[in-house]
Each structure stands twice: as C-alpha cells, then as structure tokens.
N, C-alpha and C positions, 0 to 999 in steps of 0.2 A: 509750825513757823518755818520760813523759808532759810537757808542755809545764807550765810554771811561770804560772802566771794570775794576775792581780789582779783580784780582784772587792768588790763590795762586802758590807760584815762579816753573816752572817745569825746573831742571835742565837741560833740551834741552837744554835752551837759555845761559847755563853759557858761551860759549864761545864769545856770543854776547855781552853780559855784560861786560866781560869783558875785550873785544875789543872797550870799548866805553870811556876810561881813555886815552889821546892822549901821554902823558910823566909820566915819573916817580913820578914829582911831584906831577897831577893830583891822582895815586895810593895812594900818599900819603896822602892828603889830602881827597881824599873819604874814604880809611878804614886804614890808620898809616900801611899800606906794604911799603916795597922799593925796591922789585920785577919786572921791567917791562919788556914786559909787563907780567902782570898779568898771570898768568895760570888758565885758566877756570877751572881746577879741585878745584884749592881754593875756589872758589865761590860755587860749590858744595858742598866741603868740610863743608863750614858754615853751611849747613841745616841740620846737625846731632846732633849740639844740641837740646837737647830739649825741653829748653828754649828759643829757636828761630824760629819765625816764619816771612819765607821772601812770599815777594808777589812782583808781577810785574801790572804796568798798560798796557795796552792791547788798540788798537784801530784798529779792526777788527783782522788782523792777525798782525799789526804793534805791535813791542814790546816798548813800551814807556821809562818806568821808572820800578827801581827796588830798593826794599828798605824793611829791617828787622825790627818787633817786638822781642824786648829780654823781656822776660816776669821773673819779682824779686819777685816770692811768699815773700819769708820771709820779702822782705822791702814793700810788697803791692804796687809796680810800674813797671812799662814799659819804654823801652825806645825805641825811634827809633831810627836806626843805619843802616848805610852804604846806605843812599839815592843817588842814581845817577839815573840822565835821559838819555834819547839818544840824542848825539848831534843834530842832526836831529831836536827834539822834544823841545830844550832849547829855557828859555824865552818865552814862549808859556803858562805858568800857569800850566803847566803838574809838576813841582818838589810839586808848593802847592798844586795842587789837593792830589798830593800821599800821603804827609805831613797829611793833613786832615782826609784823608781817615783813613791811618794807625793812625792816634787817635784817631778818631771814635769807632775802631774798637775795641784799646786799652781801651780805658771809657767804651764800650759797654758788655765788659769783665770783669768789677769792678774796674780796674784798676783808682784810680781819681787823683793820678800823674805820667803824663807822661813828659819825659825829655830826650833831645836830647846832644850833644857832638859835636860841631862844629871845624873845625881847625880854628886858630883864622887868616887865611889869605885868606880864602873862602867865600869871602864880597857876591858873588850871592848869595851863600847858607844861608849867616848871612839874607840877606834882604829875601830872599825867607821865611825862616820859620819865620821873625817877620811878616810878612803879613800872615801867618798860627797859628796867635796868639801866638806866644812863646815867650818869654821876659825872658833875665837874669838872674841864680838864685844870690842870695846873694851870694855879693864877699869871703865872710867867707868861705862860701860851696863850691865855686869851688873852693879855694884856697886847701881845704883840698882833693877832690876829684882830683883834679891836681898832688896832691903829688906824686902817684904811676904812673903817665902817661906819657908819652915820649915825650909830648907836651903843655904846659896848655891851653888846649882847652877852648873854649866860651862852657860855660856851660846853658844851657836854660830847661827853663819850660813850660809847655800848661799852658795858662795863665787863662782858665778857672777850674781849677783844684785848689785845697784848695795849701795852700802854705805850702813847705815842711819847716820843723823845726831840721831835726836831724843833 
C-alpha cells in the first residue's frame, strides 16, 4: 500500500474538495459557508492569504484529506481550520492523522499554541480531534472568542502546548 503524505494544497484539486461536502449543512459545518454546493473557486480563493497555509493528505495519487494552517504572528499561534476528508477515506484515522500532522508542523514552526474551532454539532470531528490531543479551552475564552462568530463554536487546544491565558 502506498505511503500516506502531506503536502502542500495544489489547487487542481479544489474542485474535488469541494465536491466532498454532500448538503448544505455539511458546508456549513466544515467552513460557516451556506453556499451549496460549494464553488471550487472559494477553496482556491483561501490560499491567498498569507497567513494561510493549506495542505492535502495524499495516498499515491488518491487525495485524502485537506485542511489549513492560519498562522497569528502577533498572538504567537496557529490555528487549524477547515479540516475535511474524502468520504471515501472517513473513519479510517485519516481526519487524525491530518490533525496531527498539521500540529506537528505548526509546533515545528515555534508555534506552542495551537487551537482549533469546531461546530458544536460535528460530534465525528469533536471525537476525532480529542483523540489528536485537543481538549477544551476555558469556557471564559470561548465564551469571549464566540462573541464575534456566527456560531459558538467548541473552542479547542493541543493539549500538549502551555495553556493560553489571555
């Protein structure tokens, strides 16, 4: 079997990405659109920040999973955002491997907290990333991080990572 790779996102695949969201809700829940489906250009669109770096997991030529680093000079952290796999590929340990990977990658960069955004109805995703070490921030913090978001999302942290305070 072909080796599991992360590399980084080539927008070829945007159309495939984002043919991998089955309803509207699923859009919603992977990145707060209400678009379906999705237009591959959006997904494009993302990699122009420059504060964002997407990657895709990769098995031989099969495309796995895709999923962003937002990288926060001034607050010294990372976040990951808009994790989705291929239907195909779900349940299979491919969302935590990505999860993993993309922290790695983030800590490997100086980054020593990293924190995710979950919708609070995406129970695969809530259990995927606590089996990828992410745990809860303090209800205080998400409470106030909430305020400006269009959902009050599960707020999470790498739980090997010092604990945020601000």
């Amino acid at each position: 079997m072909a080796r599991i790779e992360l590399l980084p996102f080539d927008v070829t695949h945007a159309a495939t990405v984002a043919g991998w969201p089955a309803t509207s809700g699923e859009v919603a829940m992977w990145c707060g659109r209400h678009d379906f489906p999705l237009p591959p250009r959006a997904i494009a669109e993302w990699q122009a920040g420059d504060d964002v770096r997407a990657h895709m997991l990769l098995r031989g030529e099969e495309l796995l999973a895709y999923g962003e680093l937002w990288f926060d000079d001034e607050e010294d952290e990372a976040e990951l955002a808009r994790i989705i796999v291929s239907p195909a590929a779900r349940a299979q340990g491919i969302g935590q491997e990505l999860v993993c990977r993309l922290t790695a990658l983030a800590t490997d960069a100086g980054y020593e907290d990293v924190f995710m955004r979950v919708h609070p109805h995406n129970e695969p995703a809530l259990r995927c990333y606590r089996r990828a070490a992410f745990l809860p921030v303090d209800p205080d913090l998400a409470t106030a991080w909430n305020a400006a978001q269009p959902v009050d999302y599960v707020w999470l942290h790498h739980s090997t990572a010092r604990t945020k305070t601000r």
